[in-house]
N, C-alpha and C positions, 0 to 999 in steps of 0.2 A: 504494500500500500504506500502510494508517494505522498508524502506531507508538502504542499505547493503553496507557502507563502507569498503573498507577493514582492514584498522588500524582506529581508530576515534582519535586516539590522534596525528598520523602523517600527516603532510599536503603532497599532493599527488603535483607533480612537473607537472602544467599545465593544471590537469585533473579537470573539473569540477564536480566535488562527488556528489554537490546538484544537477547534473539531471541523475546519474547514481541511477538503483533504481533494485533490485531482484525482478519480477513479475513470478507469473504462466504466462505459453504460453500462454494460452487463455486470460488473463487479460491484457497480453503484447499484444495480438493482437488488442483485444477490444480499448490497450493504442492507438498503432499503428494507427490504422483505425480512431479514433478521431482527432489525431493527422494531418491526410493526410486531412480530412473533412477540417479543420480549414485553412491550405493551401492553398485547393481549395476554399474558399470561399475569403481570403486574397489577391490571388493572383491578380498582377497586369496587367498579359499579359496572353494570352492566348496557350503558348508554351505549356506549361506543364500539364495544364489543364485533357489533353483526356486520357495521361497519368498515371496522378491523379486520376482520375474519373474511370478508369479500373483498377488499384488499389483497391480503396474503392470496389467497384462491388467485385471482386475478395475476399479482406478478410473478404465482409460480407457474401460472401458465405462459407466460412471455418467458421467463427463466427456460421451460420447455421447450419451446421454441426458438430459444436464440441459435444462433452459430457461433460456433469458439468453444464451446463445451465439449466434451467426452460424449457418445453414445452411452455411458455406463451412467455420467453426472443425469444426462435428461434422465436416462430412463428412473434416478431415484426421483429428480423433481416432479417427474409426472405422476410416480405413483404420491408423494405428497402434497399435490396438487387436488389429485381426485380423493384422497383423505379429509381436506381443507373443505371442500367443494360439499362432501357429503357432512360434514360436523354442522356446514355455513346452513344448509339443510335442514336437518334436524335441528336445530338453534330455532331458527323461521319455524318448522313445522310444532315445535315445542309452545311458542310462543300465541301462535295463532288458536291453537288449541285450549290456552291458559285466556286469552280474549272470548273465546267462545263461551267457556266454563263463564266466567266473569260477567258475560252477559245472561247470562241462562240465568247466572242466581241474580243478578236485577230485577229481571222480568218475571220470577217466582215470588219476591216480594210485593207485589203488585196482586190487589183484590181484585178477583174480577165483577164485573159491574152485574148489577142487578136487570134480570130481564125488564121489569116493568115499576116504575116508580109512583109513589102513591101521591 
């Protein structure tokens, strides 16, 4: 990994230089894509999460697809790709189903009306 200051002998007015760094695209992504992993597993609320999580899906299918990689590297990114893809799934389908329940006992709290009023 090249650390690419722009002056080394001037200090830069606020900028933190030790985590600016010159990567190939693909190595920035691969940066990238660890970097969201490590988020998602830190995180302390679940807002951000699905969000995260379709991310990571997302650039380890570019990952899969780049060129400059090993036949050996894709084939592990794709299998952790389609891992990502299916957890990013079941998260959504977990979720929709906890909205459903949620609605369902609203609408059970609810009297229903009287056929004919006096």
């Amino acid at each position: 990994m090249s650390h690419a200051p722009d002056t080394p002998d001037t200090p830069m007015s606020g900028a933190h230089c030790d985590e600016e760094y010159s990567l190939p695209c693909a190595e920035a992504l691969l940066a990238g894509t660890l970097a969201l992993m490590t988020g998602y597993v830190q995180a302390c609320c679940d807002s951000h999460r699905d969000a995260m999580g379709r991310k990571i899906a997302a650039n380890l299918q570019m990952l899969a697809d780049a060129a400059g990689f090993t036949p050996h590297f894709r084939t592990v990114v794709w299998s952790l790709q389609s891992r990502w893809e299916q957890q990013c799934k079941a998260r959504q389908d977990v979720a929709a189903s906890a909205a459903m329940v949620a609605a369902e006992q609203r609408r059970v709290l609810w009297h229903t009306a009287p056929e004919a009023v006096q």
